[in-house]
N, CA, C and O atoms as a printed pandas DataFrame, in Angstrom:
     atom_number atom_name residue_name chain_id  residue_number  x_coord  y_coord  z_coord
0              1         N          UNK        A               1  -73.948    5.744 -111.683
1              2        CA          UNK        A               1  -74.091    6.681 -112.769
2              3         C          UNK        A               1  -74.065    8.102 -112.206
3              4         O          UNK        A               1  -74.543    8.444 -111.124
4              5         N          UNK        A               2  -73.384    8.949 -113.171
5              6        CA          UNK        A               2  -73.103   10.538 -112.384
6              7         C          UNK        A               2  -74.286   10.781 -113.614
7              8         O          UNK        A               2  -74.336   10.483 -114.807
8              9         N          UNK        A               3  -75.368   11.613 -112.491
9             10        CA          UNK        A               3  -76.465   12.610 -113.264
10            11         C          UNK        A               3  -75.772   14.153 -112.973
11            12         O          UNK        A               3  -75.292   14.326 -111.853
12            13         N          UNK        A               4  -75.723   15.122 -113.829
13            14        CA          UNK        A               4  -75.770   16.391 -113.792
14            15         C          UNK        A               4  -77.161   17.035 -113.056
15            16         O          UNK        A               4  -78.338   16.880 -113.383
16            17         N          UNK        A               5  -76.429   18.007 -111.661
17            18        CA          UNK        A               5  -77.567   18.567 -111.491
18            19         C          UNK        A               5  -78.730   18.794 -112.482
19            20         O          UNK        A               5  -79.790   18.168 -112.524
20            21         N          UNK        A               6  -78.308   19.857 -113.307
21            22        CA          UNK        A               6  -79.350   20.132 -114.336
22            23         C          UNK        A               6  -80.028   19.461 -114.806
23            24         O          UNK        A               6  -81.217   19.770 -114.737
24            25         N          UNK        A               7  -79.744   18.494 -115.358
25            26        CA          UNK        A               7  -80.431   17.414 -116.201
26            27         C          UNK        A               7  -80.983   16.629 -115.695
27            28         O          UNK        A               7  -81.763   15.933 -116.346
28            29         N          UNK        A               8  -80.830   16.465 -114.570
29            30        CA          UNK        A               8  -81.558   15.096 -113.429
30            31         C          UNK        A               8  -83.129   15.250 -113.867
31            32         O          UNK        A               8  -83.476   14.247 -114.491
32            33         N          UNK        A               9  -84.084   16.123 -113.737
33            34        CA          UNK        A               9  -85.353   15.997 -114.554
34            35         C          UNK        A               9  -85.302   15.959 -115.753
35            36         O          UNK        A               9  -86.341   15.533 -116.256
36            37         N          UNK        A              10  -84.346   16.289 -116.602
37            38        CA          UNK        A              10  -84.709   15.482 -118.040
38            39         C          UNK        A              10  -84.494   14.248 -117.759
39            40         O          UNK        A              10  -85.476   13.539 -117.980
40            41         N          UNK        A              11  -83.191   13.480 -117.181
41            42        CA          UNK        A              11  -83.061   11.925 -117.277
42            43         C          UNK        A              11  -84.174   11.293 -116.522
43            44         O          UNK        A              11  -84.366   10.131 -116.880
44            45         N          UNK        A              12  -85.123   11.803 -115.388
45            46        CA          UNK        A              12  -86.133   11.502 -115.069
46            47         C          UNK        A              12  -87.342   10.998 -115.874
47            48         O          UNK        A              12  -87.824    9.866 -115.864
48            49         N          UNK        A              13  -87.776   12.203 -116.652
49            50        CA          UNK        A              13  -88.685   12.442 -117.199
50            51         C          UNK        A              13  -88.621   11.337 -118.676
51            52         O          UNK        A              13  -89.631   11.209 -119.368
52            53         N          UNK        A              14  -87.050   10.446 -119.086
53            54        CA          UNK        A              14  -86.930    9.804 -119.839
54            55         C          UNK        A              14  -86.998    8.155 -119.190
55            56         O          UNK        A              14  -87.176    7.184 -119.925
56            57         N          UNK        A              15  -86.855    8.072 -117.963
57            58        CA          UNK        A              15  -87.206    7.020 -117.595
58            59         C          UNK        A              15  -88.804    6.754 -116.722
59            60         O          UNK        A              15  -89.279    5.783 -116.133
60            61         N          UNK        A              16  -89.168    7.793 -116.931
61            62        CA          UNK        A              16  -90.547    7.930 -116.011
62            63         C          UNK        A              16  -91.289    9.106 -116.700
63            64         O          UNK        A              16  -91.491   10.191 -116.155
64            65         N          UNK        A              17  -91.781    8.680 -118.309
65            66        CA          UNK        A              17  -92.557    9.691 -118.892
66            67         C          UNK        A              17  -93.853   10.559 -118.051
67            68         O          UNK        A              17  -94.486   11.489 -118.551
68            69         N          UNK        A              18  -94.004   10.147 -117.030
69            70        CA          UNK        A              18  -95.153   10.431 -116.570
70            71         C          UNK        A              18  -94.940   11.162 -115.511
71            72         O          UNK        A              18  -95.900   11.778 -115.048
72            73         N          UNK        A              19  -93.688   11.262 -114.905
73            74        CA          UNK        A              19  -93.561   11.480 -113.932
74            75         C          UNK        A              19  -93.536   10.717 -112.470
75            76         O          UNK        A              19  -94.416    9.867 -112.332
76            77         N          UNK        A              20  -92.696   10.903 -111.437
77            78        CA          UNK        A              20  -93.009    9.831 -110.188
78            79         C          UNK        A              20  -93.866    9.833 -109.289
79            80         O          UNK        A              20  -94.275   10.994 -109.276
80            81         N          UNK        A              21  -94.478    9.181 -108.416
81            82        CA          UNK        A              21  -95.198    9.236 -107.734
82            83         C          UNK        A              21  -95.263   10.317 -105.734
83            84         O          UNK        A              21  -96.071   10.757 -104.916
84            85         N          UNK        A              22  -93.604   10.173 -106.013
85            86        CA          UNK        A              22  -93.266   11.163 -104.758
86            87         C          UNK        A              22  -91.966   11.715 -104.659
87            88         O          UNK        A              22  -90.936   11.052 -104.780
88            89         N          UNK        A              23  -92.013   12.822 -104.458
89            90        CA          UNK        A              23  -90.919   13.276 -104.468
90            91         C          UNK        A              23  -90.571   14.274 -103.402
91            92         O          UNK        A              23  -91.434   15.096 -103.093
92            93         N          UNK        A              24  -89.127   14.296 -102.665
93            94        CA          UNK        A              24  -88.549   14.497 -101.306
94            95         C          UNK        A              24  -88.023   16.137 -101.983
95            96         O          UNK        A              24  -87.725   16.236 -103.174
96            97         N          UNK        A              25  -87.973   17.318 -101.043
97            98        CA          UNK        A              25  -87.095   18.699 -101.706
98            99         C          UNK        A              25  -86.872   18.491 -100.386
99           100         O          UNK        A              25  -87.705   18.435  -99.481
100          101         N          UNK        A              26  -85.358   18.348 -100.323
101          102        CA          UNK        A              26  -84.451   18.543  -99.261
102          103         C          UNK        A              26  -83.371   19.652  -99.012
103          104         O          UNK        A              26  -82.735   19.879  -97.983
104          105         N          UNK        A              27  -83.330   20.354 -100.367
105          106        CA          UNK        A              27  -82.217   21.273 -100.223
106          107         C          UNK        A              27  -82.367   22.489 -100.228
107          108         O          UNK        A              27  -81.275   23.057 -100.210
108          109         N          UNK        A              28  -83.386   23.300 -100.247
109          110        CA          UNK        A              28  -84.142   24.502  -99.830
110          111         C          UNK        A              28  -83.961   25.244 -100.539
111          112         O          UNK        A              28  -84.378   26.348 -100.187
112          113         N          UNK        A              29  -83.390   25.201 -101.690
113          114        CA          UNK        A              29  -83.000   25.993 -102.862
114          115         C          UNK        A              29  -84.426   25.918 -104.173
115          116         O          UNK        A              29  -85.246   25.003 -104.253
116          117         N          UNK        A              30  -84.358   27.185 -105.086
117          118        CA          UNK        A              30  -85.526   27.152 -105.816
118          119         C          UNK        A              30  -84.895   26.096 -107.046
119          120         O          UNK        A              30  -85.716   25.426 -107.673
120          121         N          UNK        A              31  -84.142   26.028 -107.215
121          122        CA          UNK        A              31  -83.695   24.997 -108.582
122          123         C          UNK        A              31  -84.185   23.710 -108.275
123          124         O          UNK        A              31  -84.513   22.939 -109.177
124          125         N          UNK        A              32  -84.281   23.341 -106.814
125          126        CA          UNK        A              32  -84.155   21.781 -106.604
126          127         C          UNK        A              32  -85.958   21.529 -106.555
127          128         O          UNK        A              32  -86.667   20.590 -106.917
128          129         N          UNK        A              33  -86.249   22.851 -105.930
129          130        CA          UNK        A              33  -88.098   22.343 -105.941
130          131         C          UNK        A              33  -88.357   22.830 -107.221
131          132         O          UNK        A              33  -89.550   22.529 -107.245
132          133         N          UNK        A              34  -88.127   23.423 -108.454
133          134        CA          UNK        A              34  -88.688   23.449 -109.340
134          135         C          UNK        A              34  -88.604   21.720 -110.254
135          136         O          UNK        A              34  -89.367   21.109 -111.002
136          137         N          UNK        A              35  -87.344   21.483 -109.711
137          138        CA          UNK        A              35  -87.472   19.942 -110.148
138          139         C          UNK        A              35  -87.853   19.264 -109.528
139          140         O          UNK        A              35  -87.660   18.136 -109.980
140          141         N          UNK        A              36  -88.442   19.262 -108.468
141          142        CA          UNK        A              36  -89.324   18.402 -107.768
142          143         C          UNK        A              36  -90.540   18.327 -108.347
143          144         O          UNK        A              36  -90.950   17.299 -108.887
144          145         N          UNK        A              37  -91.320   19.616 -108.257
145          146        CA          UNK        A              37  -91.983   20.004 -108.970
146          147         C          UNK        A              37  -92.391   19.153 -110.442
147          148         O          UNK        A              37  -93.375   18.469 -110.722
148          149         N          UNK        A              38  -91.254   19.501 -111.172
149          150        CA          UNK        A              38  -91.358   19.404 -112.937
150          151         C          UNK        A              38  -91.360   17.373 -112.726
151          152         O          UNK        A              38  -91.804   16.643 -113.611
152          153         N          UNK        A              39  -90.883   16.939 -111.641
153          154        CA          UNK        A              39  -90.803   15.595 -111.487
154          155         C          UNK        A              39  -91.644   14.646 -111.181
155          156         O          UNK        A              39  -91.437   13.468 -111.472
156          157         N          UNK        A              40  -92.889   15.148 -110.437
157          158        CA          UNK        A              40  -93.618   14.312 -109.750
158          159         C          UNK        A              40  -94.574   14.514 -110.955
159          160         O          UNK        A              40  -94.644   15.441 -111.762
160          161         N          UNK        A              41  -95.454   13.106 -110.810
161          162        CA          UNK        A              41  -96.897   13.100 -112.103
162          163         C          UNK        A              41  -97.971   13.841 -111.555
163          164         O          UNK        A              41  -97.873   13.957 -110.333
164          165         N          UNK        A              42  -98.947   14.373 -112.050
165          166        CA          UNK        A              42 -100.231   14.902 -112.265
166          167         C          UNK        A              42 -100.839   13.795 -110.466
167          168         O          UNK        A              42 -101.010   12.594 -110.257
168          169         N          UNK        A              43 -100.949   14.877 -109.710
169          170        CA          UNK        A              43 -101.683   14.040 -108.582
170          171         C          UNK        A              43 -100.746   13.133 -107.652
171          172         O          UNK        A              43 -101.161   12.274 -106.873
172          173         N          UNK        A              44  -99.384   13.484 -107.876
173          174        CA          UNK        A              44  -98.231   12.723 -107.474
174          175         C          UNK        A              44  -98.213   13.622 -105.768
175          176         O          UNK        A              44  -99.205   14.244 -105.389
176          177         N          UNK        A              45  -97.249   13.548 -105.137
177          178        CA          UNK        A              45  -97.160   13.534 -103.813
178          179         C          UNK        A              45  -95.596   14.297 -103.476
179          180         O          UNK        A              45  -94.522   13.697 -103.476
180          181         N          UNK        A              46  -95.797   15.800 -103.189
181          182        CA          UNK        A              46  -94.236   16.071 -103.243
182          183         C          UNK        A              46  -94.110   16.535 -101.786
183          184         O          UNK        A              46  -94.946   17.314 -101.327
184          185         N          UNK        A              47  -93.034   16.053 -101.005
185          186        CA          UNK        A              47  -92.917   16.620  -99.817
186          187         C          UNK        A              47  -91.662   17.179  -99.876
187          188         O          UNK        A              47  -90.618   16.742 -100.362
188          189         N          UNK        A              48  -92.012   18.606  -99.093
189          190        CA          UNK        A              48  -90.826   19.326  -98.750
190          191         C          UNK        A              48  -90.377   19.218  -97.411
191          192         O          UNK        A              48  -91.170   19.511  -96.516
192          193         N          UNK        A              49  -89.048   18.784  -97.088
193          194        CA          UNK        A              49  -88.165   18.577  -95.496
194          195         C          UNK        A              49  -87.471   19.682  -95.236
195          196         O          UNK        A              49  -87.092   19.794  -94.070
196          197         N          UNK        A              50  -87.124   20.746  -96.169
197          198        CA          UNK        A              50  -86.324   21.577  -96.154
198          199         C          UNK        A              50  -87.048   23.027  -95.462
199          200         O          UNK        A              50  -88.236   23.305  -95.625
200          201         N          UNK        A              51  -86.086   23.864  -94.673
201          202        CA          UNK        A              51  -87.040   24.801  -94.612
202          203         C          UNK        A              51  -85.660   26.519  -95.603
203          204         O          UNK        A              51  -84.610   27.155  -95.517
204          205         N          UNK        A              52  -87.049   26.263  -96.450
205          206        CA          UNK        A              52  -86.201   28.178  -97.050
206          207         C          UNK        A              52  -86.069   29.198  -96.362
207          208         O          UNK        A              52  -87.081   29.511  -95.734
208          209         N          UNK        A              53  -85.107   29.904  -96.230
209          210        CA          UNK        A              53  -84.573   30.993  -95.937
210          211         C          UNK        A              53  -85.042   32.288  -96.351
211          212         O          UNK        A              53  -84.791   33.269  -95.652
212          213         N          UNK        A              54  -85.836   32.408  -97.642
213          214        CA          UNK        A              54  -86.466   33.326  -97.858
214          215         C          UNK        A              54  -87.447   32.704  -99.199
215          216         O          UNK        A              54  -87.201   31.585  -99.648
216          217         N          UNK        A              55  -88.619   33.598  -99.795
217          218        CA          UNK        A              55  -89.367   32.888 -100.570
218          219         C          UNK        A              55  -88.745   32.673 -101.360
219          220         O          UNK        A              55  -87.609   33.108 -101.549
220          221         N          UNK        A              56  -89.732   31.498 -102.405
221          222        CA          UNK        A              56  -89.198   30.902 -103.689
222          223         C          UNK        A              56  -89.939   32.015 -104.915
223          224         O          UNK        A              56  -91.008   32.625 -104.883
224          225         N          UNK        A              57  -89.002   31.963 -105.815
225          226        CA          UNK        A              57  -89.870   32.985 -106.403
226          227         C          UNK        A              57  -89.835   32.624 -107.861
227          228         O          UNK        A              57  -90.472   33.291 -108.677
């Protein structure tokens, strides 16, 4: 299945109302950790591998 960048946390958030339990930001960009972010549940576990280039803002 092709997910659209964009939408990948809505189609998330429709198969996992709650959110997931962990989630990987690998691409060091602010779009991808805000969906990391918007992705993981309340108390969920997000690790970042990536290192940014300048802050997220």
């Amino acid at each position: 299945m092709f997910v659209l960048f964009e939408k990948a946390d809505e189609l998330t958030g429709e198969i996992v109302p709650d959110g997931v339990d962990v989630t990987f930001e690998v691409a060091g960009v602010a779009p991808t950790f805000k969906q990391a972010i918007d992705s993981t549940r309340a108390r969920g576990i997000m690790v970042i591998v990536s290192i940014f280039a300048r802050p997220i803002e």
